[in-house]
N, C-alpha and C positions, 0 to 999 in steps of 0.2 A: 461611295468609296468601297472597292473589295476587301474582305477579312482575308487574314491568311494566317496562318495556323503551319507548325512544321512538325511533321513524324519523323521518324527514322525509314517506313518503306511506305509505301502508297502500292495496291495490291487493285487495278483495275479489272471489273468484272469481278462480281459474285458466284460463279458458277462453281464447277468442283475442283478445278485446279485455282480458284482466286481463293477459294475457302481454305483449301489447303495449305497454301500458301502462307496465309494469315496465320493459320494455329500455328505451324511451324515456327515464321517468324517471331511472333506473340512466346511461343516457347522459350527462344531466345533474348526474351525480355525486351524486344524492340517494343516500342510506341509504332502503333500499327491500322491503319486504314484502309478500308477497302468501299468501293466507288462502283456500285449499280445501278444503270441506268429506269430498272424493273423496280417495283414496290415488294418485291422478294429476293431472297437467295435460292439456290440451284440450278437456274439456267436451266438446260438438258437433263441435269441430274435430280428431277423432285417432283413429283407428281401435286396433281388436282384432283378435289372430291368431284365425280361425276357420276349421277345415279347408283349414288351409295359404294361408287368402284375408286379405289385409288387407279388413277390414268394417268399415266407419268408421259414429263413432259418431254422425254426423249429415249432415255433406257428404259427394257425391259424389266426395272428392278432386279438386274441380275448381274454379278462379277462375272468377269469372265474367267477368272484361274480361283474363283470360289473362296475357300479362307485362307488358303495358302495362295495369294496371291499378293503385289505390291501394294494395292489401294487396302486389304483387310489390314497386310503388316504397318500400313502409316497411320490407319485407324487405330492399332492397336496401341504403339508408340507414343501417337497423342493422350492415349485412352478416350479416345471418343466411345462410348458404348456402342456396341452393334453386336447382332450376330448371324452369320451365313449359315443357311443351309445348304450346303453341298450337294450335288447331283449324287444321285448312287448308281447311274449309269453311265458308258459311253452316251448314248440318245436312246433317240429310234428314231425309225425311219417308214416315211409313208410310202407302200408303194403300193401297185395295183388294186387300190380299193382296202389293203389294213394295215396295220401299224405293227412296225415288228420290234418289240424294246432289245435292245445290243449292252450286255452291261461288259462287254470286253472287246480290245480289238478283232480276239481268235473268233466272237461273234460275231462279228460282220463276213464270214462265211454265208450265214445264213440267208444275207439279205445279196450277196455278191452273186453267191455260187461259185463252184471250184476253180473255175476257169478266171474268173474276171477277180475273184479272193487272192492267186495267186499275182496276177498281174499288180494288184494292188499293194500285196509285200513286197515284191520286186520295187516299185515307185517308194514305199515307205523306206526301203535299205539305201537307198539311192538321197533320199534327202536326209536322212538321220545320220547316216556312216559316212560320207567326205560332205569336202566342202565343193559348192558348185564351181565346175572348171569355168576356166576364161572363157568359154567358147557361150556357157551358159548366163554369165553374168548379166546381161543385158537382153536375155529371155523375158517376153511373159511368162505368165505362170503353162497359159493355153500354148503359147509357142512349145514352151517347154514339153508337155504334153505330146503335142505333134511327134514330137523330136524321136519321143519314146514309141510310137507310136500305138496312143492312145487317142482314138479320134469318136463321135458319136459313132459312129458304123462301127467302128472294132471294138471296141468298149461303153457300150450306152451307159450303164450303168454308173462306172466310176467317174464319167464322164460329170454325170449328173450327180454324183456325191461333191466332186469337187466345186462342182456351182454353188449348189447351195447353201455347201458349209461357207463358201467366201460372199456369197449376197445374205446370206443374215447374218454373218459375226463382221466383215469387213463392210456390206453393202458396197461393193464392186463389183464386175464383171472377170472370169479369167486372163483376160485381155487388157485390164486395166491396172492390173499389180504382176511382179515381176518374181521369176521365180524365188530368185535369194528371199527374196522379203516372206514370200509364203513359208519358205523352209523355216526363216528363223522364225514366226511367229508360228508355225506348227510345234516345232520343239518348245518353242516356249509350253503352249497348250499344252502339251502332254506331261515335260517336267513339275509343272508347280500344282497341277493339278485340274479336277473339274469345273464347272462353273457352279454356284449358288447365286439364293436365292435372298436377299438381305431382308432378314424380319424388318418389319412394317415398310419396306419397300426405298424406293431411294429418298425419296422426302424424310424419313426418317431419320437417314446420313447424313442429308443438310440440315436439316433441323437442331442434330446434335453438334454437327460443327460450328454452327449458328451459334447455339448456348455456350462453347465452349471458348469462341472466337468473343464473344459479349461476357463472358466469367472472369476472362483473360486480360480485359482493359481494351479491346479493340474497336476501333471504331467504325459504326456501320453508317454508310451514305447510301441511303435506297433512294431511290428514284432522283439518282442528281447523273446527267453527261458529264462527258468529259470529251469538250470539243478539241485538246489542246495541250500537250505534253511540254511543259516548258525546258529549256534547255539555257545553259551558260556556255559559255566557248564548247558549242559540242558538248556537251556532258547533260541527261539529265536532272533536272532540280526539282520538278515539283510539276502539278497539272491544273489546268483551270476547271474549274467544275459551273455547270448551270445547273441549279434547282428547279426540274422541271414543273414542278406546282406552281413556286412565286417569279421563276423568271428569276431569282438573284443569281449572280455571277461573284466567284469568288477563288482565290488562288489557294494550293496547297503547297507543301513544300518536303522534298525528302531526296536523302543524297542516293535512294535504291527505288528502281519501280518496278513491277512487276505486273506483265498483260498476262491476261488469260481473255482476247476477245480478238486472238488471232494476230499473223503477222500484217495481213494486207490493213485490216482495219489498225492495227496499231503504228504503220506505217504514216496512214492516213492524219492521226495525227502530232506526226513532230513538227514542234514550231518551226525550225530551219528547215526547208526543203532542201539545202543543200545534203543534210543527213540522212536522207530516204533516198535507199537502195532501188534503186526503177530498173535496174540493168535487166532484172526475171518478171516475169509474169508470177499474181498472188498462186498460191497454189489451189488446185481445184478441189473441192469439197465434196465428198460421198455422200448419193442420195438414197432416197427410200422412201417406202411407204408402211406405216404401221396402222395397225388396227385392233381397237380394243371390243371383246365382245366379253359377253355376260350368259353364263348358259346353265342348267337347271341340269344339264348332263355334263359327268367328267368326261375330257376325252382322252387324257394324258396319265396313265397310271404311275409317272416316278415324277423327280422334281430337275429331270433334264430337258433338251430338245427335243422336240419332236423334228426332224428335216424332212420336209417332203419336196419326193426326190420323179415324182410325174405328175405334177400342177401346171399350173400353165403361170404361173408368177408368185405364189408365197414360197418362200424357202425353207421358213420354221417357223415353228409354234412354241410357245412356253403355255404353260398353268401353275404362274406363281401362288396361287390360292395352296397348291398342294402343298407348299413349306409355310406360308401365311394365309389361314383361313381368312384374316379379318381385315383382307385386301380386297373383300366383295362383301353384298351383303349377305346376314347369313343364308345357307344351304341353295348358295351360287357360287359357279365357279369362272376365276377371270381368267380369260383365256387372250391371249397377245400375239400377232403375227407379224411379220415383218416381211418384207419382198422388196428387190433392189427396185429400183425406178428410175430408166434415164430419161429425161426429160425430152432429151436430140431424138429418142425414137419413140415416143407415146405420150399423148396429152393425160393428165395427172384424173380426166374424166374415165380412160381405157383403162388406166390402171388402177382404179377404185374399181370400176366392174368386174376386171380378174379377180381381185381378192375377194369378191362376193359373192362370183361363181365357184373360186375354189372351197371357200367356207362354206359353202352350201356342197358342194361336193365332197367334203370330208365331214361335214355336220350332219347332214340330211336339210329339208327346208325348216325353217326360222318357225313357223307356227306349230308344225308338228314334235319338233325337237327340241322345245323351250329354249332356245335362242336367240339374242339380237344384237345387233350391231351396237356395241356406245360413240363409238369416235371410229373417225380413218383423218391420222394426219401424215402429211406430207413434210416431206423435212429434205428443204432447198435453198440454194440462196445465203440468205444472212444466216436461217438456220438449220443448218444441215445432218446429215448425222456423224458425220466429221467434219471439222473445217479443213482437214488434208487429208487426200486419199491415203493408205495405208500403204509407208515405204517413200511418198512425193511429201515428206514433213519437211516443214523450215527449221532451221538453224534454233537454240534459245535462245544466243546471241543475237544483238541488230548492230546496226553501223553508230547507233547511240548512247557510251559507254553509262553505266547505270542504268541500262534500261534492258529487261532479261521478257522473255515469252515463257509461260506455260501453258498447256494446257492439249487441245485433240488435233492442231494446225501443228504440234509440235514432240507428238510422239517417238518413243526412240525403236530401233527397228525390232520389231519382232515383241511390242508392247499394243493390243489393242484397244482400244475403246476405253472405259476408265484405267484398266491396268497401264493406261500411256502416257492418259493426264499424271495417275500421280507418279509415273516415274519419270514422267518431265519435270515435275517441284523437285525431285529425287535429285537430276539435273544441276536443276538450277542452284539446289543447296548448295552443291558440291561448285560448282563455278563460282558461288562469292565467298564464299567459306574455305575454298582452295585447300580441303583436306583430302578429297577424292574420296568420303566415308558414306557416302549416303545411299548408292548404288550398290545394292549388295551384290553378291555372287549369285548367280543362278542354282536352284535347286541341281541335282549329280545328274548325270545320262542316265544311269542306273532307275532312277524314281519313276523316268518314263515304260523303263521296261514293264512295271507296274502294271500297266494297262492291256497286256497280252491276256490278263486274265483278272481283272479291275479294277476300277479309280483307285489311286492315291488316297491312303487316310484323307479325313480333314483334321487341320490345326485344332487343338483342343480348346474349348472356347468354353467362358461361364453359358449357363442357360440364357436363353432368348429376355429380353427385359418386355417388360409389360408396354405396349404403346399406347396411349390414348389417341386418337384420330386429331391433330395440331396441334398438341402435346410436344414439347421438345422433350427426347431423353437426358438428363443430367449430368452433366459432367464427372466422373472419376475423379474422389482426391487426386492431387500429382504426389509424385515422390520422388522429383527430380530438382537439385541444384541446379537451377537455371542460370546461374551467374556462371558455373564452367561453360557452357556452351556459351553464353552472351561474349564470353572473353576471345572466340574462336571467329566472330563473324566480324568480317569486314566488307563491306559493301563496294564494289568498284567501281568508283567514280573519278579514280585518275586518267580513266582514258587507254589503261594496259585491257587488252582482250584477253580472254584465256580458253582455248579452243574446249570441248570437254572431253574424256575421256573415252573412249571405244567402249563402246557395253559388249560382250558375249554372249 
């Protein structure tokens, strides 16, 4: 006979937007569950010890809009402890053999030169000061390009800036994202600010949402499926779970549920097929390759990107070591790269040997240069480096009322990579909670001007907390009446949609 047991939300997937999810909910005093198929939490967002290096299992350990960004402000909100190290540069940029650090727009002169510098504030006035005409809307980013005409032969260079910056922060091609979408997620970038570095790295962020989500009364299901989303007349109720250890089968029950393991796979299971949406195709997943090395030489003097802008396939480089030493062992440094990888044109064997030519090409060789390779993983398929390319995301909403998506299949436009998950929960708040508060304003135009001459403050933050290596950091008293917010949530299980709001 199956147990069954009933929450208030059932939060499937552990990863960073099912954690989020969780504390939020849990915030609001719901009885709260969340359902991992993994004998952990993080997903993409938490790294593994390997050869004394934290090697994370998707990000770079890095925000992308740093502490003033959406995921630091929900971190905050929760009090989950954390804290960013801020970039104190625009990058730098590899080119001809060195590395040139830019801590200001007005410095990408240097790496431009007059001619192609100027061409370049021309494109930046053009996407910051109107909005893209009708004629542009349905541009790629590379069409767009054209348009202007900015082609490799007339502009190598900015050519090559735009690549690389969109195969390591988006992992696409210019071809494969649309102008609108890169504008708004370029002004994002610039408005909220630079990228950081998250002391003891992303695992530390789950680890602490971890303790916070188990401080909170929340219930963790590691290693149980979930073959099967149950539903009543159309409406979400509750999911069937298998314990993949004992094989037991058993039902849960809750009038809200909440995916974070994509639209296609959550598609895949509602129990009525007559409720799944087939009319589109899943949406397609951004891939890549990354690669962790270990090296006795620093090669990155700030705690920004490196882009390199004439390799034959990495894009950028990080050395999160320089904001967390005790992200390697001591007096090593981890050095992380990333390069798009489409699969339609290269076997994932060509594009391991680019990145180990190009590494060897901006390292020197591995024996003489205290160097070596820990990991090169690929991220395709079930796990990718998004589950939707950047700009092609799904709905929160499904055809299944109670039943809401978060998470990287579901980013809103001009939100990347974790800054997207948590503005998807952001989202979702606001569509059963039907307050429209959750989503905040964007940082002013003005904060971007900021960087004509360099970064944005970062948000003022207590000191970095001490991490022991699988160590959760502890939870923050709360100081919040939870029963006002608990009086505000109402979960939509009547079967009313509610579309959600236009972000800016």
């Amino acid at each position: 006979m199956m147990q069954e047991e009933t929450f208030d939300v059932i939060v499937i997937g552990a990863g960073l937007g099912g954690l989020l999810s969780a504390a939020q909910f849990l915030e609001r005093g719901q009885r709260v569950a969340v359902v991992e198929r993994l004998g952990h939490v993080g997903g993409r967002f938490t790294a593994k010890t390997f050869g004394g290096a934290q090697v994370s299992t998707g990000a770079v350990h890095m925000l992308p809009f740093g502490s003033n960004g959406v995921l630091a402000a929900m971190l905050r909100d929760l009090a989950v402890p954390h804290h960013v190290f801020d970039a104190e540069v625009f990058g730098s940029f590899y080119l001809r053999g060195r590395q040139i650090p830019v801590r200001s727009m007005l410095s990408m002169a240097r790496v431009l030169g007059p001619r192609e510098f100027g061409c370049l504030m021309r494109l930046g006035a053009a996407m910051f000061l109107r909005h893209p005409r009708p004629e542009e809307r349905s541009l790629s980013f590379r069409a767009w390009l054209v348009h202007q005409g900015v082609t490799r032969a007339t502009y190598p260079t900015i050519v090559a800036f735009f690549e690389r910056v969109s195969h390591f922060t988006l992992s696409v091609d210019l071809d494969q994202v649309s102008y609108p979408e890169v504008c708004e997620t370029t002004k994002n970038m610039f408005r909220y600010g630079p990228p950081g570095i998250v002391a003891g790295g992303c695992a530390a962020v789950a680890r602490a949402l971890e303790a916070r989500i188990r401080a909170a009364g929340g219930t963790l299901l590691l290693h149980h499926d979930v073959p099967q989303v149950l539903t009543e007349a159309g409406t979400a109720v509750g999911v069937r779970l298998v314990n993949r250890a004992t094989g037991e089968m058993r039902a849960i029950h809750a009038p809200l549920i909440v995916s974070d393991i994509g639209g296609a796979a959550t598609n895949r299971l509602i129990a009525d097929a007559a409720n799944a949406d087939q009319s589109e195709p899943p949406s397609q997943g951004a891939t890549g390759l990354k690669t962790h090395v270990l090296s006795k030489r620093s090669l990155i003097p700030h705690r920004g990107i490196m882009y390199c802008l004439d390799t034959t396939r990495i894009a950028g480089i990080v050395q999160p070591t320089n904001s967390d030493p005790g992200l390697a062992p001591p007096g090593e440094h981890l050095i992380i790269s990333h390069q798009l990888w489409r699969p339609d044109r290269e076997t994932i064997a060509e594009a391991r040997a680019h990145a180990l030519a190009d590494l060897t090409r901006i390292l020197g060789p591995q024996t003489a240069n205290g160097w070596h390779v820990l990991t090169m993983s690929q991220y395709h398929d079930a796990w990718p480096v998004n589950r939707a390319v950047q700009g092609h995301d799904d709905a929160p909403t499904t055809p299944v009322p109670g039943l809401y998506l978060v998470g990287d299949a579901v980013k809103p436009s001009g939100y990347l990579m974790v800054e997207g998950v948590a503005q998807s929960v952001n989202v979702v708040l606001d569509l059963v909670e039907r307050n429209g508060s959750h989503v905040a304003p964007k940082p002013s135009r003005r904060r971007a001007l900021t960087w004509l001459v360099a970064p944005p403050a970062p948000q003022r933050q207590p000191p970095p907390p001490a991490v022991a290596e699988g160590a959760p950091l502890q939870p923050a008293p709360r100081k919040r009446d939870v029963a006002q917010k608990t009086a505000h949530l109402t979960p939509a299980a009547t079967g009313e949609e509610i579309a959600p709001e236009r972000i800016d």
